[in-house]
N, C-alpha and C positions, 0 to 999 in steps of 0.2 A: 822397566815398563815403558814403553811406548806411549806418547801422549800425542793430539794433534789439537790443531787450533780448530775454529769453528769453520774458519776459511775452509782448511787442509781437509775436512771431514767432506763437507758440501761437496769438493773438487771430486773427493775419491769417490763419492756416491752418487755424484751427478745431480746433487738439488741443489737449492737455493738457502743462500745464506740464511735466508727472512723464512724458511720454511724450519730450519734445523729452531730457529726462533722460536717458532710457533708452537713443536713438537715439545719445547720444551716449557712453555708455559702451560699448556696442556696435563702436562707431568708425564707425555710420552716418551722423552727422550733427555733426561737430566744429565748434564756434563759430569766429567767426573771428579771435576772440582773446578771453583772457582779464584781466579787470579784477583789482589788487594783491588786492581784496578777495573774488575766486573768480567776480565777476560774469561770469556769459556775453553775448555781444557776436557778432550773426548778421550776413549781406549780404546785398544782389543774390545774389549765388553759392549763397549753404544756403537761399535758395527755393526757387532752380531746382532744386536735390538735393532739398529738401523735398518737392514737388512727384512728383518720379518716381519717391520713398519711398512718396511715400500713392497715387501711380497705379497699381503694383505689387501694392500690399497691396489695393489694391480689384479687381485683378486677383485676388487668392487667394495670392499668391507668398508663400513665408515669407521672413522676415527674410534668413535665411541665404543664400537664393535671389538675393533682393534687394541681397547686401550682396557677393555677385558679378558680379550682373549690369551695379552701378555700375564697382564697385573693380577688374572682372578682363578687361582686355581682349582676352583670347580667348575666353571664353564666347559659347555660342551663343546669344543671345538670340531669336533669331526661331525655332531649333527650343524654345526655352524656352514662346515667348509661342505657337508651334499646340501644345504640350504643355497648357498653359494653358488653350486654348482647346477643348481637348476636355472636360475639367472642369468649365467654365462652360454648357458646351452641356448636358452630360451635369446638370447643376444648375438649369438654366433649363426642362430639360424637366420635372425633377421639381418644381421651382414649380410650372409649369403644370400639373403635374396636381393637387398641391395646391390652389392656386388652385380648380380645378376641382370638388373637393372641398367646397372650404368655400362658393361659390357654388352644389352643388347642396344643402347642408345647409340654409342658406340659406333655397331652393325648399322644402327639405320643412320646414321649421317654420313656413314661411309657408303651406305646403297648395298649395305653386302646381309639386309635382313630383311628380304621380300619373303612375302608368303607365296607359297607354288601352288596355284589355285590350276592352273592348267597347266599339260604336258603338249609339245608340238616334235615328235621326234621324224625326223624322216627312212620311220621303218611302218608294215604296214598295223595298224590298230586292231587287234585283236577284240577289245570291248572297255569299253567305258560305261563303270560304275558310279554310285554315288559320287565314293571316295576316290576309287584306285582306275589308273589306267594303265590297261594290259597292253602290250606290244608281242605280234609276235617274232619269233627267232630263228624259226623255223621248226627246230629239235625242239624248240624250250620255248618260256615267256620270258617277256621282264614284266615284272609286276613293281605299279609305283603308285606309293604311298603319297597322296596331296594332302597339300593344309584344308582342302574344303573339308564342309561339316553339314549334315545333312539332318533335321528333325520333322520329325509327325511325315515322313516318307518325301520331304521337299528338301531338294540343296539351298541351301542358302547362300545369299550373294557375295558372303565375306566367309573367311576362313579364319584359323586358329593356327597362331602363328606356333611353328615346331610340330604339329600334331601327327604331319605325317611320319618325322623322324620317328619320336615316339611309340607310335603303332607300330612300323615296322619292326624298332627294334625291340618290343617287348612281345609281338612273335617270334622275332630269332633266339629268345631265350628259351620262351617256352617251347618252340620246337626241339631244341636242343635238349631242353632238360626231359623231353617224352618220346625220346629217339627210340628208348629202350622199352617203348610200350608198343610202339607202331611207325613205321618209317614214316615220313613225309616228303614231301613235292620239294624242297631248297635246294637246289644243286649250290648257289654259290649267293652271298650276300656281297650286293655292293658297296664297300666298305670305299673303296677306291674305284675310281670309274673306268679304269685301263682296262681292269679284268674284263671288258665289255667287249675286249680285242678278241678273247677264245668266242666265241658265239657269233661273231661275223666273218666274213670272207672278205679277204682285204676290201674289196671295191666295194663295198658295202660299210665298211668303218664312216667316221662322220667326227664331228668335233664335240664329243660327250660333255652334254652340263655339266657345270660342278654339284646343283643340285639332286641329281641320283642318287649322290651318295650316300651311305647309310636312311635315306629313306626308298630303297629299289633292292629286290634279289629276283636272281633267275631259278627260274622250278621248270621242273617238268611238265610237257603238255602231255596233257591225263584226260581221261572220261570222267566228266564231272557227274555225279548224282545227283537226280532230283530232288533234294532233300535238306531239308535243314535240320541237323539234330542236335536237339536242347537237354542240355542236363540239368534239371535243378533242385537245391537242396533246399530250399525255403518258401516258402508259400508267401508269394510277392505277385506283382506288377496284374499281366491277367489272370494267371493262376488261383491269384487271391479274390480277383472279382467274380471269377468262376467259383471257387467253393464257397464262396460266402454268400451265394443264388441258390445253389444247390448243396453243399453238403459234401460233395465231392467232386472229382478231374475226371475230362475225358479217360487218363491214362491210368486213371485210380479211383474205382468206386468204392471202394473199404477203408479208404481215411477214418482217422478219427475225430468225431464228436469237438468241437468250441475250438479246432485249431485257432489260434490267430495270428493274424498278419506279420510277416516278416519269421514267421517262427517255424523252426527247423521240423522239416518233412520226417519222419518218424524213417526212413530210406530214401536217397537221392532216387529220382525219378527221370527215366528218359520221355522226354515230352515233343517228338518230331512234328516238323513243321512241311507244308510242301515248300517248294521253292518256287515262286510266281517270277515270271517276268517282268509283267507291270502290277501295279496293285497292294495288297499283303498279302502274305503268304498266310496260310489257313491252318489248323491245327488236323493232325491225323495219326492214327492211333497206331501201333507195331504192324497190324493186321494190313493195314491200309501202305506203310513200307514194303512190306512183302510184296503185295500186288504190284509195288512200282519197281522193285531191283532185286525179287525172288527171297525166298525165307533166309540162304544161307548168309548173304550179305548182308539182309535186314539183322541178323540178330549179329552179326561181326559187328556192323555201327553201333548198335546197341551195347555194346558188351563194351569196344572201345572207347565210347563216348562216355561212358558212367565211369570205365574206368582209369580214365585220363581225368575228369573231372574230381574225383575222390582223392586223387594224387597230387593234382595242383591244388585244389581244396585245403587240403592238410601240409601244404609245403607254405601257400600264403597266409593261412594262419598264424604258424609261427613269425610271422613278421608282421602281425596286428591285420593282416585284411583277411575280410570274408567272401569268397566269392558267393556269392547266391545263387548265382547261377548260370550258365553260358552257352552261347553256339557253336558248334562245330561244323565241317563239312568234310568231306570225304571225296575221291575220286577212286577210276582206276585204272592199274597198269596193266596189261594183258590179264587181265581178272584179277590181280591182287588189292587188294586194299591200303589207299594213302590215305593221308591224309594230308591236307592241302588248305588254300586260302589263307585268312587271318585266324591268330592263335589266342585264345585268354587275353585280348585286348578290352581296355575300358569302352570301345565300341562290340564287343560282341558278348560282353559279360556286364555284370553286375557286383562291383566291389562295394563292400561296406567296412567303416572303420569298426574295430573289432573293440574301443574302446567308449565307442558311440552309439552302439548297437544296444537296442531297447525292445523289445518282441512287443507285438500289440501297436507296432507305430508304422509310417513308412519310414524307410533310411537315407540320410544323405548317403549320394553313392560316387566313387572316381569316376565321373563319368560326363556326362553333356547336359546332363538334370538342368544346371543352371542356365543353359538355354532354352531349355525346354519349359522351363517354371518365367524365363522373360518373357517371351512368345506367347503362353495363355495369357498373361497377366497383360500382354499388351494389346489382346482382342483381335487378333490377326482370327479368320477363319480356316486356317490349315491346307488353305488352295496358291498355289503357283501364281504371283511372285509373294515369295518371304520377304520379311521386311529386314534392313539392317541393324547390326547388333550394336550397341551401344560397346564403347570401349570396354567399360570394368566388367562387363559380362564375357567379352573377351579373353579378357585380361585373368578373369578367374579360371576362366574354363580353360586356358592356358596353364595355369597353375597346377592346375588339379590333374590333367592329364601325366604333368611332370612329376607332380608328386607320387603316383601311383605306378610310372615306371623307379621311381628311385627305389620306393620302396619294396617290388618287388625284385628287383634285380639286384639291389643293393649297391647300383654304378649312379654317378653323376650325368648326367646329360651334357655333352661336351658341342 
């Protein structure tokens, strides 16, 4: 048999002499005999113990925990170790966001974490939106996603650092993942900014920001529709203040009786909007489509929109989110029908956590709420100039957009 000193044990385990001490006044770890002169004397045997002492303890488990889970053979150890393990999860997140922290601190002492509030490219400006500024290509756009953030129909003077990354790429998934329902407008995402080489003619080339990158892809220039078309499967936002006036929706008079708030529409409902240039856009009924882009197209959106939203509905689900409800828009290619713009983004939908969710209430949503809840609360009257946002409104509404691509795309934001 093999014996070690108290030293030789410490060495090979990597603690401290004064710790094997301690373990063993405790009665976690008893030598396996003692010398006339007090020497302690370990084995084979108080490794293996040693061993599942320091495995535990890297676990988070206290001593005490520990000194049952050896000693006590009815203890539950495996509701011990998922008890455990909810802890660790719950600690690994908060690393990561730390982590995440001190990596964008990081970016800004280096200057390399500006928010991209404006685009200045020397190509000509096809239309500048709230958010996105289009350029065009000639054949094609680039469409680019900026960190501004716009509420109650005003830009506001500060933006939301990462958001346009974000946006963008949580429409290139869902473009992708609804290819098979209806083509769309992407010809190429800019993931790298070189690909910017195919779409110019050398003397037109320029020294591409690094900024494009994964927040900018090129699509097709298409005939856009007049139209904004809404899917929604919850009786929320104005739909809710509409039937709870009336009893029923422009797009549904035969609801049922005490729906309430936030609570799932008995059928997803297409709820089309016009498209206003300045202003908001107005609500208008199937009938009221038809007159603007003719029956057969009005009911293709129709058809498409419900059924691209029932798909992504039931895909975000499974990953704890609900969508409520969403926009889409559509264009065309010599009469075909795209689909185009921004895709099931927290700017054009209404995500609800699926674990949060309570009928009869409103919902926290993945989305710019928390801007929009600072802004009433800070008495602003909803007219041009907005006021600036305080950091941690920021700083959440940062959070939350991030969380809501992780979680639906199941990728990290790099």
């Amino acid at each position: 048999m093999t014996v070690y000193t108290v030293k030789k044990l410490a060495s090979l385990a990597g603690v401290s002499v004064r710790t094997l001490h301690y373990y063993d006044e405790l009665g976690l770890l008893k030598p396996r005999y003692r010398s006339e002169n007090g020497y302690r004397y370990y084995d084979e045997d108080s490794i293996i113990r040693l061993q599942q002492i320091m495995f535990f303890r890297e676990l988070g488990f206290s001593l005490d925990e520990i000194a049952k889970i050896i000693s006590c053979p009815d203890f539950d150890i495996i509701e011990a170790l998922k008890s455990q393990r909810e802890v660790l999860v719950k600690k690994s997140e908060r690393l990561g966001e730390l982590i995440s922290t001190v990596d964008k601190t990081i970016k800004q002492l280096k200057g390399e974490d500006k928010m991209q509030l404006t685009t200045d490219l020397p190509l000509p400006l096809f239309v500048s939106s709230k958010v996105r500024d289009i350029y065009d290509l000639s054949k094609f756009l680039l469409i680019i996603a900026t960190d501004r953030i716009s509420a109650f129909d005003v830009v506001l003077p500060c933006g939301i650092p990462e958001k346009g990354k974000i946006l963008n790429q949580i429409s290139v998934y869902w473009f992708e993942q609804t290819k098979h329902i209806i083509q769309n407008h992407v010809v190429e995402v800019v993931n790298d900014v070189k690909v910017l080489d195919k779409y110019l003619p050398a003397k037109k080339r320029f020294a591409y920001p690094e900024y494009l990158a994964e927040r900018s892809m090129v699509v097709k220039k298409l005939e856009r529709l007049p139209i904004e078309c809404v899917a929604r499967g919850y009786l929320s936002g104005s739909a809710w203040s509409e039937y709870k006036e009336t009893g029923k929706l422009l797009w549904a008079d035969n609801l049922p009786k005490g729906l309430r708030e936030s609570e799932a529409l008995p059928r997803p409902l297409f709820t089309p909007t016009t498209k206003a240039e300045t202003g908001h856009d107005e609500p208008i009924t199937l009938e009221g489509v038809k007159k603007l882009v003719g029956k057969e197209i009005a009911e293709q959106v129709r058809d498409k929109t419900l059924t691209i939203y029932n798909f992504a509905h039931k895909q975000a689900l499974a990953k704890g989110i609900i969508i409520a409800d969403t926009k889409l828009e559509f264009g065309l290619d010599n009469g075909k029908l795209i689909l185009i713009d921004e895709l099931l983004t927290p700017d054009s939908s209404r995500f609800w956590d699926v674990k949060t969710y309570k009928v009869g209430q409103s919902q926290p949503s993945y989305d710019k709420q928390p801007v929009r809840d600072w802004l009433t609360k800070s008495g602003w009257n909803k007219e041009p100039p907005a006021p600036m946002l305080p950091d941690d409104v920021i700083a959440s509404t940062s959070r939350i957009y991030r969380t809501a691509y992780e979680r639906l795309t199941g990728k990290k934001l790099q």
